[in-house]
N, C-alpha and C positions, 0 to 999 in steps of 0.2 A: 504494500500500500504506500502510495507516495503522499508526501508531504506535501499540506495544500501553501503554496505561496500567498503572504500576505496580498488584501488586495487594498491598491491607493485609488479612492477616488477625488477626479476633477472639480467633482459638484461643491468642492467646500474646500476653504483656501487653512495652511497651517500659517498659524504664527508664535512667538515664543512667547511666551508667560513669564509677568514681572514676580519677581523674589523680593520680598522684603525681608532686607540685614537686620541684625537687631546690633545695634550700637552703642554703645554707652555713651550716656553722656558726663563729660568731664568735669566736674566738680572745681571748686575753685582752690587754685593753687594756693601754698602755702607759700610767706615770704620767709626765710633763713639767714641768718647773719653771720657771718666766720669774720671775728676777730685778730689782730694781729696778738699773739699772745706778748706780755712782757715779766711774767715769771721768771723768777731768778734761772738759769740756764734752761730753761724751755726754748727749744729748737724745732719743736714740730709742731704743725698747721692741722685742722682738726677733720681736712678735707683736701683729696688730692684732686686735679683738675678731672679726673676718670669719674671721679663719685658726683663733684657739681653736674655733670654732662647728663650722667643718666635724673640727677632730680629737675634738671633742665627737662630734660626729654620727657617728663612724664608731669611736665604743668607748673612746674613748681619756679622762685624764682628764689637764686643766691647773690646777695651783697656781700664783698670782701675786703676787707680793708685793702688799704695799698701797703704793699711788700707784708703783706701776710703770709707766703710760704717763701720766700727767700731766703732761711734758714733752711727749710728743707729744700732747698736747690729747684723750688717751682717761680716762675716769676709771673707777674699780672696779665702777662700776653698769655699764658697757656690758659690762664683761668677765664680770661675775656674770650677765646676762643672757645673754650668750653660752654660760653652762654652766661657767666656770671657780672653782674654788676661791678665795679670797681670803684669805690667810694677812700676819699682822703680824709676825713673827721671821720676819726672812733666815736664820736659820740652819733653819729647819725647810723653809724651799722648798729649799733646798743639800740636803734629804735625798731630792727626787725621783730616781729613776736616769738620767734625762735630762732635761740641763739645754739651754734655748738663751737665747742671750744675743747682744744686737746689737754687745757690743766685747769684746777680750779678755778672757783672765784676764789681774786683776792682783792686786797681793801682798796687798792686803787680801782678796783671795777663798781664798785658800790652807786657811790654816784650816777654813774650810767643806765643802772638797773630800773627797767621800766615796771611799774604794775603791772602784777597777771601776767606777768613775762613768761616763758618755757626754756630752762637751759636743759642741754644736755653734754654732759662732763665730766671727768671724774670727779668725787665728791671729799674722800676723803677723810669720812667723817671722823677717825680717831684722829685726827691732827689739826680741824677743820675750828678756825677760834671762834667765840662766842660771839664777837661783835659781828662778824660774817653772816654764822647763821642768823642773827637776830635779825638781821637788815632784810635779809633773803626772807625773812618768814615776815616782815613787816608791809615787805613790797608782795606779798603771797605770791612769791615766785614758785613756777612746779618744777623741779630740778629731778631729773634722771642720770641717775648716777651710771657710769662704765661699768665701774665694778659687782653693781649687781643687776645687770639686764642678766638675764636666763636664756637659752635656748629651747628648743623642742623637748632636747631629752635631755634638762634640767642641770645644766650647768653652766658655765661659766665663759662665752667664748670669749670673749674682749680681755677679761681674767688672764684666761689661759693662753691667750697669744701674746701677750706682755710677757708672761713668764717665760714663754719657750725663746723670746729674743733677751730677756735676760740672763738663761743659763746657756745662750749661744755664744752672746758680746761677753761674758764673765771671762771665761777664757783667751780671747783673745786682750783682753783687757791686763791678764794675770801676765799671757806673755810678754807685754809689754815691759810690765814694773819687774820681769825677771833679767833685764837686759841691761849692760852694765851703763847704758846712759841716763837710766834712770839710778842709778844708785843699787841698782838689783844685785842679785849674785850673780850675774855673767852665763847664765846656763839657759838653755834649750828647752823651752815648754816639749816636753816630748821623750824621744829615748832614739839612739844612733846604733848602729852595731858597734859592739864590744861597747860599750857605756849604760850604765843603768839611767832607768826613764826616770824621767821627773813625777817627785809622787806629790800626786794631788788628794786631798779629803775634803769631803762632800758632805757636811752638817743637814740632812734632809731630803729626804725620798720622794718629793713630788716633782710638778713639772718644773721648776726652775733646777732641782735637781737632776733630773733625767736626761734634759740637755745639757748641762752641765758636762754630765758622764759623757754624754756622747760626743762630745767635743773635745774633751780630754783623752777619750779614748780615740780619735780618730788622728790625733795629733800623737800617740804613743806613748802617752802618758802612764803611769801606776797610779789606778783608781780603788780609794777609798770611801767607801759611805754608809754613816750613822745614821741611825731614824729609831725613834722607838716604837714605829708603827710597824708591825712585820709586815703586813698585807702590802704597803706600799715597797716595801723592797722587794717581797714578791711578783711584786707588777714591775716595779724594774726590773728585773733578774729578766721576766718574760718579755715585757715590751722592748727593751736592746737586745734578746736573743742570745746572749754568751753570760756565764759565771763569774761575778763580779765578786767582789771581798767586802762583804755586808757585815756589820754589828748593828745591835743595840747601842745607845749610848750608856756606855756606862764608863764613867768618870775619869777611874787611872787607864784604863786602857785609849781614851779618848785624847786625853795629856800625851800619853806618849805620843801618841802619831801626831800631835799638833805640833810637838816637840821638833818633829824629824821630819816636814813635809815641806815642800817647796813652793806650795800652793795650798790654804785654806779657803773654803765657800761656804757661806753660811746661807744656808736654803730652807730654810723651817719656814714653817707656815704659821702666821701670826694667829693669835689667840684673842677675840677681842678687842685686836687692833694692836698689839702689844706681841711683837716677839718672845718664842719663852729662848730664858737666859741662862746655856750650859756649858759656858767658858767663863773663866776667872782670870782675874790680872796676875795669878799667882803663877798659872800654867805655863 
């Protein structure tokens, strides 16, 4: 049996049928203010010209002071490329209603501080003085601290990406002051053949310690590290993949390796805002 061919007929004309898109419509952009920061050696801008582009692109509008990242090696023209405003009185970016900023408030920005204003910052708050917050809660400012946005799966990323560049630069920082221009010992972050490696210890198992390790260890270091937390030497042990020389902290045996080490990092995780303290001046 064959197949019957469709049949076209002449008596009636085709045409195509309209679609309606469903489109959103755009809501009203937010204005954002990036200050130049003037914190004692603050060098970073709270926004690089990549991140303005996309809140450009999606409605939004950023004011920047002038030479706002020029510390971090960004100048005006990237950021004006980017789509951001470029404004020369601080005081008129302090009038956007959301401000972000890569370090606190501090008391020269007081003044500035508009009512009902939005920062987002880090906050600080063990170190954070009373006249500061007073002003901030007078102006009912709503402050979004760095330190504790959360993600998805409940931790820490802004946290945790600070640490991991602190136990990156630690190291190279150490080999610097090991070199005899700085007044150092004259020796070799690291280990040569036929020379024994430079022994480094590690005061604390988490992420500023982890990389720490792994920088020490990639440089050829002799890696040492304390934690009174087993489970987090456990997660180091697994997360770098090789058998590292773990303790407890425990006091004399902790001395002596401080004693003999060419490299000390203190990596513990504050308490409250308060480092806990398990070295003496006696050691």
């Amino acid at each position: 049996m064959s197949k019957k061919q469709p049949v076209i007929s002449t008596s009636f004309s085709y045409e195509t049928l309209e679609e309606t898109l469903d489109i959103k419509v755009k809501g009203e952009g937010m204005m954002i203010g990036i200050p130049k920061e003037i914190a004692f050696q603050e060098n970073r801008v709270a926004l690089t010209p990549d991140a303005v582009s996309v809140l450009v692109n999606n409605g939004h509008s950023v004011m920047l002071e002038h030479n706002a990242g020029d510390a971090s090696h960004f100048r005006d023209k990237d950021y004006s490329d980017a789509g951001a405003k470029i404004v020369y009185s601080r005081k008129e970016v302090f009038k956007a209603p959301i401000m972000v900023k890569s370090a606190p408030v501090i008391e020269e920005d007081l003044p500035l501080l508009q009512m009902n204003q939005a920062i987002i910052s880090p906050l600080h708050l063990s170190v954070l003085r009373s006249e500061v917050l007073g002003t901030m809660m007078k102006k009912k400012i709503t402050a979004l601290s760095f330190e504790n946005l959360k993600d998805d799966s409940n931790s820490y990323p802004i946290v945790r990406s600070m640490s991991e560049i602190a136990g990156s630069a630690v190291m190279l920082i150490a080999a610097q002051y090991l070199g005899s221009a700085n007044h150092g010992k004259g020796v070799l972050l690291g280990g040569i053949s036929g020379i024994a490696p430079t022994k480094v210890i590690i005061i604390g198992a988490g992420i500023v310690g982890e990389y720490a390790a792994r920088a020490a260890l990639a440089l050829g270091a002799s890696v040492k590290v304390f934690d009174n937390n087993v489970s987090r030497l456990k997660r180091l042990q697994n997360t770098i993949g090789q058998r590292l020389w773990t303790s407890v902290i425990e006091p004399k045996l902790l001395a002596k390796q401080l004693r003999t080490c060419e490299v000390a990092v203190g990596a513990l995780a504050n308490q409250n805002g308060r480092t806990p303290m398990v070295a003496t001046k006696k050691w």
